[in-house]
C-alpha positions in Angstrom: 115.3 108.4 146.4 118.8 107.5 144.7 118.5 104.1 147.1 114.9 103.5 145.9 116.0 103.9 142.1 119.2 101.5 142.6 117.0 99.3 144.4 114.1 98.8 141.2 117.4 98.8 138.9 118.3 95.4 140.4 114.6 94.1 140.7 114.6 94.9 136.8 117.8 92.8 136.2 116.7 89.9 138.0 113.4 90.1 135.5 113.0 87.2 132.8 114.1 88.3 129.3 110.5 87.6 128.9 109.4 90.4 130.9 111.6 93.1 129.9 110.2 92.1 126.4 106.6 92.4 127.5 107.4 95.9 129.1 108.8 96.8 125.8 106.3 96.0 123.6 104.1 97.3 125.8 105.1 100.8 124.6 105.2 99.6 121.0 101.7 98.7 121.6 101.1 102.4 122.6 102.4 103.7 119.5 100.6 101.4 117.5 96.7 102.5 118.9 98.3 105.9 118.3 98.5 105.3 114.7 95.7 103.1 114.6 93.9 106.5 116.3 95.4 108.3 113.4 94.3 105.9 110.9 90.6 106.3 112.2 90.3 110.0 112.0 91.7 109.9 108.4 89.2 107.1 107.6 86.3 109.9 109.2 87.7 112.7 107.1 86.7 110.4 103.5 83.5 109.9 105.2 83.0 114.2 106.1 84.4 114.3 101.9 81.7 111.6 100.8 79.2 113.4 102.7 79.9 116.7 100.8 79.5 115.2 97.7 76.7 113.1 98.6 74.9 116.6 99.7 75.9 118.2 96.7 74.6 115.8 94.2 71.3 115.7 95.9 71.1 119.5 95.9 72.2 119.9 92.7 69.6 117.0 91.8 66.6 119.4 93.5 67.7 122.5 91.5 67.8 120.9 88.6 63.9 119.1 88.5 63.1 123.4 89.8 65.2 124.7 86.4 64.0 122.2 84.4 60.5 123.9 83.5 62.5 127.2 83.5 65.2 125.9 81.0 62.3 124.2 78.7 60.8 128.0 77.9 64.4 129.6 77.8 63.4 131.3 80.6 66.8 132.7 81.7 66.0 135.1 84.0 64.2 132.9 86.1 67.0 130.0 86.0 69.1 132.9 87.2 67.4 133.9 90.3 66.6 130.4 91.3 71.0 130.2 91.3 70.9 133.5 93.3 69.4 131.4 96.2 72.6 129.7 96.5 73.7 133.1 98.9 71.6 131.1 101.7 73.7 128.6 101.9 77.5 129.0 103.2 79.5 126.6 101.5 77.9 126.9 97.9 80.2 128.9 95.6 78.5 128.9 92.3 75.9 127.6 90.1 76.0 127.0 86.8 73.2 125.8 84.1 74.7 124.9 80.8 73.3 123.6 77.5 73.8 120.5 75.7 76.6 122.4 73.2 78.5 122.8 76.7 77.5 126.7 76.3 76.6 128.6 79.3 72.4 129.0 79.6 72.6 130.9 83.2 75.2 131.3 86.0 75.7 132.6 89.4 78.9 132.8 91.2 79.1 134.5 94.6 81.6 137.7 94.9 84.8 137.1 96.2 85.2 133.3 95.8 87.3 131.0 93.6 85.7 129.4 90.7 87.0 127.8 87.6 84.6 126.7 84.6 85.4 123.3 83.5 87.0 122.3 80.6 84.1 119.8 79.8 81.1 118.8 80.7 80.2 115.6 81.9 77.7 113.5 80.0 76.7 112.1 83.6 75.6 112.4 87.0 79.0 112.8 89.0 81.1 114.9 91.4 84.7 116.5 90.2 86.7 118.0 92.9 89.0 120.8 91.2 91.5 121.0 94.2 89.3 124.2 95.3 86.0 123.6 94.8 83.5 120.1 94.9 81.3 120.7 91.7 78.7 118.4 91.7 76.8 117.7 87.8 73.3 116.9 87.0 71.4 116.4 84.0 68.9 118.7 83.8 65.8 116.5 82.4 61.9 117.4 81.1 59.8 115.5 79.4 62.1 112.7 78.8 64.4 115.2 77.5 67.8 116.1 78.6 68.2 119.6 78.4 71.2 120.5 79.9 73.9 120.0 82.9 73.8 121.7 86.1 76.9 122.6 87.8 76.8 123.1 92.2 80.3 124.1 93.1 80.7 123.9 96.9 84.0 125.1 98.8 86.3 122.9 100.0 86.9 125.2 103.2 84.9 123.9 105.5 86.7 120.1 105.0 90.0 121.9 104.7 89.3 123.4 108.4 88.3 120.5 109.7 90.6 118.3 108.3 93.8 120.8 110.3 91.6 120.9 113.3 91.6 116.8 113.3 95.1 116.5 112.3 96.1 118.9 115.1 94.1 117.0 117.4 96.2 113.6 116.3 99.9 115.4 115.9 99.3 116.4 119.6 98.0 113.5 121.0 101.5 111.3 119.1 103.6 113.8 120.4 102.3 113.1 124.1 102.4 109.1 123.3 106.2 109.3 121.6 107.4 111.6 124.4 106.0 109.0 127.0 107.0 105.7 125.1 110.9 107.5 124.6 111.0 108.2 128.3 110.1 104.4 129.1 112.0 103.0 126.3 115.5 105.3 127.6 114.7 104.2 131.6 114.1 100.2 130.3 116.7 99.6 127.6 119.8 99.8 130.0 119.8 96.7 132.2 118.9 94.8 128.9 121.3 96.5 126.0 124.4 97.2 128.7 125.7 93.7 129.8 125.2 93.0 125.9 127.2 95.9 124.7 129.7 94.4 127.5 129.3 90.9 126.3 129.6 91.9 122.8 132.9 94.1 123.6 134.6 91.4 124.6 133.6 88.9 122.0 135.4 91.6 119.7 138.2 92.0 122.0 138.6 87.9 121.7 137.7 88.0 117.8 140.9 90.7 117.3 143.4 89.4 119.6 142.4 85.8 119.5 142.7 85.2 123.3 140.7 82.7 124.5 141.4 83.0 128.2 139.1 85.8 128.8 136.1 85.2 131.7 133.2 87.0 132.3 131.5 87.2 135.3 128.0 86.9 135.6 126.0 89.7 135.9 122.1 88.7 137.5 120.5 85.9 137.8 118.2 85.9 134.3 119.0 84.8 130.7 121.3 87.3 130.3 123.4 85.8 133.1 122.9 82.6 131.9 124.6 83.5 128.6 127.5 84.9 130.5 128.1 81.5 131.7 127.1 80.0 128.3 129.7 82.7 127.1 132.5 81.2 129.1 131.6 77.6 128.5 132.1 78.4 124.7 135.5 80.7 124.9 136.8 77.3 126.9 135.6 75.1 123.9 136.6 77.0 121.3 139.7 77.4 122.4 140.1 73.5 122.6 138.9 73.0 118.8 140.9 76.4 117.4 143.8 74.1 116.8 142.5 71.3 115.1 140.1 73.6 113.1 142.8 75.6 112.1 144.5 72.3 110.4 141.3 71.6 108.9 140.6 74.9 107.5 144.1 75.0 105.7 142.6 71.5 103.6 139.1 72.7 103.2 140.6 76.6 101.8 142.2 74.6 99.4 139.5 72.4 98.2 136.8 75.2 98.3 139.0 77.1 95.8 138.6 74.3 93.3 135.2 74.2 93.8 134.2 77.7 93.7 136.8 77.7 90.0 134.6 75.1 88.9 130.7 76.7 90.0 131.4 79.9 88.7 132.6 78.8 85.2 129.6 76.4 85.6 127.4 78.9 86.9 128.8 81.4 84.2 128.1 79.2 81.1 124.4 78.4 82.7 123.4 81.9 82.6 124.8 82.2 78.8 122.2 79.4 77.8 119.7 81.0 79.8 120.6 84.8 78.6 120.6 83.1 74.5 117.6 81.0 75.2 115.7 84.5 76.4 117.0 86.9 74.0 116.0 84.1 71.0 112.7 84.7 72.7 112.9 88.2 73.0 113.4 88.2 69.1 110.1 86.2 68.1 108.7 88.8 70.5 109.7 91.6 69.0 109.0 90.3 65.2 105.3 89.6 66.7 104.9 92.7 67.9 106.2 94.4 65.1 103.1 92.6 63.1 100.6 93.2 65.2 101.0 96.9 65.7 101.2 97.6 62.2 97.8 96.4 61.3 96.0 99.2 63.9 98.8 102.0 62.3 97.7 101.1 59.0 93.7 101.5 60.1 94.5 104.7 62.2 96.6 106.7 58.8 94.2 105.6 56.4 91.1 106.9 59.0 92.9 110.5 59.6 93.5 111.1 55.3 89.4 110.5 55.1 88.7 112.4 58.1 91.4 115.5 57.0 89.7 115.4 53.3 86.4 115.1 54.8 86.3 117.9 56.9 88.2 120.2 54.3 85.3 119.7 52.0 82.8 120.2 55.1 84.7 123.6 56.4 84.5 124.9 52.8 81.4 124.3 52.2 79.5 123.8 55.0 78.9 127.5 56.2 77.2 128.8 52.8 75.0 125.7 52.6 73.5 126.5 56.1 72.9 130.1 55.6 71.3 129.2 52.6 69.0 126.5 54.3 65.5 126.9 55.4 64.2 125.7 58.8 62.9 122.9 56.8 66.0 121.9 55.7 67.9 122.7 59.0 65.2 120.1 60.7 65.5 117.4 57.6 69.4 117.5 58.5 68.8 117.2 62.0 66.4 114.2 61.3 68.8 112.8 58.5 72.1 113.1 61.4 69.5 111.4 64.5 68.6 108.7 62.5 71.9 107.5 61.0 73.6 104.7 62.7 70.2 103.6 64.3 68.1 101.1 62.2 70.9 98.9 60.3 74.1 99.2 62.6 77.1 96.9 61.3 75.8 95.2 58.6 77.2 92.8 56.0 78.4 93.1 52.0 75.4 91.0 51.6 73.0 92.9 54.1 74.0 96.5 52.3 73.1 95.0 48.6 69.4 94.1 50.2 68.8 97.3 51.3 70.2 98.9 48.6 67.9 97.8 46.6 65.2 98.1 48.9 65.2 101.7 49.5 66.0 102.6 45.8 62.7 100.7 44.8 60.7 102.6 47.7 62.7 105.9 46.2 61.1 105.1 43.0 57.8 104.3 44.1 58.0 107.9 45.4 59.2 109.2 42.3 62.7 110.2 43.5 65.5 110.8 40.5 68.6 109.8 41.4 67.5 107.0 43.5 70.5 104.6 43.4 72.8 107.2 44.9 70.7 108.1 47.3 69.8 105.0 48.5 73.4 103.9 48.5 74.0 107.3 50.8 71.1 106.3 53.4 72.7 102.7 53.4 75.8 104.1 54.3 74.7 106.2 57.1 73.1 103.1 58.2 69.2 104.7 57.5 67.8 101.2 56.1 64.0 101.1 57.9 61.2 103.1 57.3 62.0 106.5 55.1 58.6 107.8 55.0 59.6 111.1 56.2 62.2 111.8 54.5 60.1 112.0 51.3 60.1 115.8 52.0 63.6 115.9 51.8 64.0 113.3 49.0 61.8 115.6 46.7 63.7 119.4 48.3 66.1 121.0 45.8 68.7 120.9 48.5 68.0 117.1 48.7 72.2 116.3 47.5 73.1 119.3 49.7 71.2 117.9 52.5 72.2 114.5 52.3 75.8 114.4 51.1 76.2 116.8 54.7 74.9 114.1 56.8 77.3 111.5 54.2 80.4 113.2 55.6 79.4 113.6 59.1 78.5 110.4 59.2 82.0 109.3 57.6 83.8 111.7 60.2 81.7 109.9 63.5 82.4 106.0 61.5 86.5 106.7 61.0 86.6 108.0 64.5 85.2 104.7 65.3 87.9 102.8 63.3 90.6 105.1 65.2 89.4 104.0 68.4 88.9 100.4 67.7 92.3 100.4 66.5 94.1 102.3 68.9 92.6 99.7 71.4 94.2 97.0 69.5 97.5 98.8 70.3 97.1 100.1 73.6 96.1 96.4 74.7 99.4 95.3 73.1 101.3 97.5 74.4 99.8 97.0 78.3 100.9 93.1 77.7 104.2 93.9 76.6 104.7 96.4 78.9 103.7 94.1 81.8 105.9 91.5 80.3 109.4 93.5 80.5 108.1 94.6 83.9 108.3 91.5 85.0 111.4 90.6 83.2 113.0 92.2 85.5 111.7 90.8 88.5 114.4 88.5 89.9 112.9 87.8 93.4 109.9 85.5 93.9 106.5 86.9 94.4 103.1 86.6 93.9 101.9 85.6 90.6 98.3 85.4 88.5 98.8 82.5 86.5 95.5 83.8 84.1 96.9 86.6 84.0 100.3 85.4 82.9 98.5 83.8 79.7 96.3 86.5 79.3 99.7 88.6 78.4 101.2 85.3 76.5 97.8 85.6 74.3 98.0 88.9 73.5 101.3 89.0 72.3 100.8 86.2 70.4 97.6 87.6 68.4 99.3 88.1 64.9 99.9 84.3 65.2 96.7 82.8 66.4 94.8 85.1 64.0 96.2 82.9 61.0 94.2 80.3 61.8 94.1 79.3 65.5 91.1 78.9 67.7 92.0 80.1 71.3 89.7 77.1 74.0 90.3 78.2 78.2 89.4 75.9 80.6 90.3 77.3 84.1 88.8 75.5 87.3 90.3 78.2 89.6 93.2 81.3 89.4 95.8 80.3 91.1 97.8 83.1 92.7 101.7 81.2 92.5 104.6 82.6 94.5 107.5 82.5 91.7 110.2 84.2 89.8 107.4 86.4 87.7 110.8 86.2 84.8 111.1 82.6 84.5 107.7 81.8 85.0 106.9 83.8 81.9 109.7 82.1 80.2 108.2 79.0 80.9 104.5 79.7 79.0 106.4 81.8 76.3 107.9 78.5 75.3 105.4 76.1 75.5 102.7 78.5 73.5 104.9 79.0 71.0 105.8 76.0 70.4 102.7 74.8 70.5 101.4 77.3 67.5 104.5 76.1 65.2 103.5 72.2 65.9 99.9 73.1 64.4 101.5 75.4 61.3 99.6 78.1 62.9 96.7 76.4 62.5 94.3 74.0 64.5 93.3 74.3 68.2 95.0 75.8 71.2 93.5 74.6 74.7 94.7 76.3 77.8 93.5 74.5 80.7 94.6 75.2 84.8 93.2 72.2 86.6 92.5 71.5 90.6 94.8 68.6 91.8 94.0 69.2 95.6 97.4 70.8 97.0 98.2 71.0 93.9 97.1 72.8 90.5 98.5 71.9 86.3 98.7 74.3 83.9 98.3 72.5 80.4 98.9 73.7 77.0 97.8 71.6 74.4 97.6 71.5 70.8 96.2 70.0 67.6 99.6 69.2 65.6 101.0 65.9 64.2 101.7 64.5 67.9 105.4 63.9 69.3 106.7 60.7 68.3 108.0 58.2 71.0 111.5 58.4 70.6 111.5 61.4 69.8 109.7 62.6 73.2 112.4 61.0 75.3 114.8 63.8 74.3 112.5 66.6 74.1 114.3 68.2 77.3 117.8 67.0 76.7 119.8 70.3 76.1 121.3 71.2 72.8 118.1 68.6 71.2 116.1 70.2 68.5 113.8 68.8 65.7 113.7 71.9 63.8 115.4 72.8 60.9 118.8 74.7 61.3 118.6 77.9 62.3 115.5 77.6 63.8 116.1 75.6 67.3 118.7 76.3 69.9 117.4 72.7 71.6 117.2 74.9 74.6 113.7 75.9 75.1 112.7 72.7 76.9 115.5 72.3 78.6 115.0 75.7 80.1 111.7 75.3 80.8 112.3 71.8 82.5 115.2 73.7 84.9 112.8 76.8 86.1 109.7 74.1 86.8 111.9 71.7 88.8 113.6 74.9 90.6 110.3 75.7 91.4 109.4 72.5 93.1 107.3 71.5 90.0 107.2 69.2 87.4 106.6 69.3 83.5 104.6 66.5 82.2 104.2 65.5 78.1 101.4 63.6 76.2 101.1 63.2 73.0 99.0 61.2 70.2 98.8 61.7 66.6 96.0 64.1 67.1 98.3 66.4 69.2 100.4 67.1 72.4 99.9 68.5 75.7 102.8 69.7 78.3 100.9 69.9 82.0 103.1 71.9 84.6 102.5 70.7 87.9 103.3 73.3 91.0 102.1 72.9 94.8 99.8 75.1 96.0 101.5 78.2 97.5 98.3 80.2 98.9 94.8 80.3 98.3 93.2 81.2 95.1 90.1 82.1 93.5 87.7 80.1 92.2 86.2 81.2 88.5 82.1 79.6 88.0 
């Protein structure tokens, strides 16, 4: 046996490189189906999961048209043993019916088992998975009518079990593989790593004592032996040059200390223009910024004083004035709060003074005192069509009551608007500016959305182009640009702004990205006075500026011409008396999408 073994040793060293490599990966390739194995049962574990909840919303869809009669008589008995039915079925945990307040109209929930109400409701057919339970919510709907919510909790045991059956399934099956691929990896790896490790240890020996009259003899009759001899050949000709290289190091040493003196103070003053250049741009940034999110503040305070007076004046009133209401006047309120917002929407100063005056005259006609106020009430609440029946109301002692509640609710729902609309504003800036100083500090070159990149630039730059400047986008494709994401931004941060101070904040900005072939241009142009000739000559000579002082490092361009041409690009100007446009030229690094 022990011949037998030494015997397949030596067939193994006399092997090609090429085969031992193939017998490795070989095992590699084992491994890999074992997680490609384990990457399959996971993938069939999200199907057993959307198959649940797939079930579930179907059940809970069944139940629901069966409740729906129930629910529309307040029949809640009945909706109560129709949930009771739920004990036929394994995996259900609970059912719950719940009415459009989000307050509970029936509910079953099966002893012993783990169920949490929700916090809310959903206003739409979906599935929430608590961690515990898979509740699945319907909209209970008659008539046209949407009633209520149904809730279908189902356990997430049964997934749970089979998901620990599968995985111990897969952890056994990669144990077996990684037991078997370590067994051929330790028997392999020794005719290939040992006369390497040997090789190696004397390249070391002959690297520390600087004795080149070592030899090596070689071991087999592959490449390994082959760069034994190679080994030798090179000791033998290293040795020869040792002494004139030393001579030439000694001159070199010297001269590369010069030069490495002179590149860093180079290198060092470079990244001072760069580092001014970016924190100059850093500041128009932040001064934009600073603008912009101070218009949405503004909107949101003055929203939350109307809404806090508004609802102290509802809480303090509001309680006595529905006790004392009839029906009559609960269903006119009801009527007054359904209708608002629906016939006029957003309207103009113009559009509010017609219908002003149209529904005090029709007020009038009805014989309606205090017509004016109310009409300017209804116009508020955006009630400007057809007020036939609310001539009940109109004519009700609790008309003002009536109306001025549905006024301030009204106020409440249109200032929560405003809140929203302007927290938008300022969560959209700050997702751009965020984005921007993530990629700030991206030093390493990766992939880049060029439309997205100006997207960002855009945003930022809102409180400028809102004075007066029409945003036009022409893209032909979106190029996706392997680049320094830092510089890159640099780059359009520059030319935009710019490009808004030519015009005075005011004319035409047209951001186009044009199809060259292998090649795409990103062009920024504007409506301003136009560069003139010899003027444009010097536009990217450092330390060159046409603004006043204090305004211009003459940087910018200069900047912006280094990081195109360091990216294999090239910036472009053209100009007329009816503007300028830059075009940055880059090679296509990868495909990209096309936009209709």
């Amino acid at each position: 046996m022990g011949v037998l073994h030494g015997k397949t040793m030596l067939k193994f060293k006399d092997l090609k490189i090429k085969n031992k490599m193939i017998l490795i990966i070989m095992v590699v390739a084992v491994i890999t189906l074992t997680v490609g194995y384990t990457v399959i049962m996971t993938a069939m574990t999200r199907v057993l999961e959307k198959n649940i909840r797939d079930n579930a919303m179907v059940n809970a869809g069944l139940i629901a048209e069966y409740v729906a009669v129930q629910m529309t008589f307040d029949l809640n008995d009945d909706v109560y043993r129709t949930l009771t039915k739920i004990d036929r079925v394994d995996n259900l945990v609970a059912g719950v019916v719940y009415r459009n307040n989000g307050t509970v109209f029936a509910k079953y929930v099966k002893k012993k088992t783990n169920f949490r109400e929700p916090t809310s409701i959903p206003k739409q057919n979906e599935t929430i998975d608590d961690g515990e339970n898979i509740s699945a919510y319907c909209r209970v709907i008659y008539g046209g009518e949407v009633l209520g919510t149904l809730q279908l909790a189902i356990s997430r045991k049964p997934l749970h079990d089979a998901v620990a059956s599968l995985t111990l399934q897969i952890l056994g099956i990669s144990v077996v593989v990684l037991l078997l691929a370590l067994g051929f990896a330790f028997l392999f790896q020794k005719p290939v790593s040992n006369p390497i490790m040997k090789l190696t240890a004397i390249a070391k020996k002959i690297t520390e004592d600087a004795d080149y009259s070592v030899h090596v003899e070689r071991v087999g009759r592959d490449e390994i032996g082959d760069l034994y001899e190679a080994f030798n050949i090179l000791v033998n000709a290293t040795y020869m040059r040792e002494t004139e290289r030393d001579k030439a190091v000694s001159k070199l040493t010297r001269q590369n200390d010069v030069l490495e003196q002179t590149l860093g103070t180079l290198k060092k003053a470079q990244d001072q223009i760069v580092e001014s250049e970016k924190m100059a741009a850093l500041g128009q940034l932040v001064s934009v910024v600073a603008h912009e999110l101070n218009t949405p503040l503004g909107a949101i305070n003055s929203s939350i004083k109307i809404i806090r007076d508004t609802l102290k004046q509802l809480l303090d009133t509001l309680p006595k004035d529905f006790n004392n209401m009839t029906p009559e006047n609960k269903h006119a309120l009801h009527l007054l709060l359904v209708r608002a917002g629906y016939d006029g929407g957003m309207m103009s100063t113009a559009d509010e003074r017609k219908y002003r005056r149209k529904l005090t005259s029709e007020m009038e006609d009805m014989g309606i005192e205090n017509a004016d106020m109310y009409a300017e009430m209804f116009v508020e609440m955006s009630i400007c069509g057809d007020i036939e029946e609310f001539a009940g109301l109109l004519k009700s002692p609790y008309a003002k009551i009536i109306i001025e509640i549905g006024y301030k609710v009204c106020a409440l729902f249109n200032n929560a608007l405003n809140i929203d609309v302007a927290t938008g504003k300022a969560s959209k800036l700050v997702k751009s500016l965020k984005t921007y100083t993530y990629l700030s500090n991206q030093h390493e070159r990766m992939d880049f959305d060029i439309c997205d990149s100006l997207g960002m630039m855009l945003t930022i730059y809102h409180n400028l182009l809102k004075r007066g400047v029409t945003v036009v986008k022409n893209y032909d494709f979106r190029p996706i640009f392997k680049c320094n994401p830092d510089e890159m931004n640099q780059v359009w941060t520059n030319l935009v702004h710019n490009a808004i101070q030519a015009m005075n904040y005011s004319g035409t900005l047209t951001l186009s990205i044009v199809d060259m072939g292998d090649k795409f241009a990103v062009k920024i142009g504007d409506t301003g006075p136009g560069i003139p000739e010899d003027v444009r000559k010097r536009i990217f000579d450092a330390f060159y500026t046409t603004k006043p002082k204090g305004e211009g490092s003459g940087l910018g361009l200069y900047i912006v011409k280094g990081i195109v041409e360091k990216h294999d690009g090239k910036i472009e100007v053209d100009s007329s008396p009816q503007g300028t446009t830059f075009s940055v030229i880059f090679r296509k690094t990868q495909e990209s999408e096309n936009i209709a």
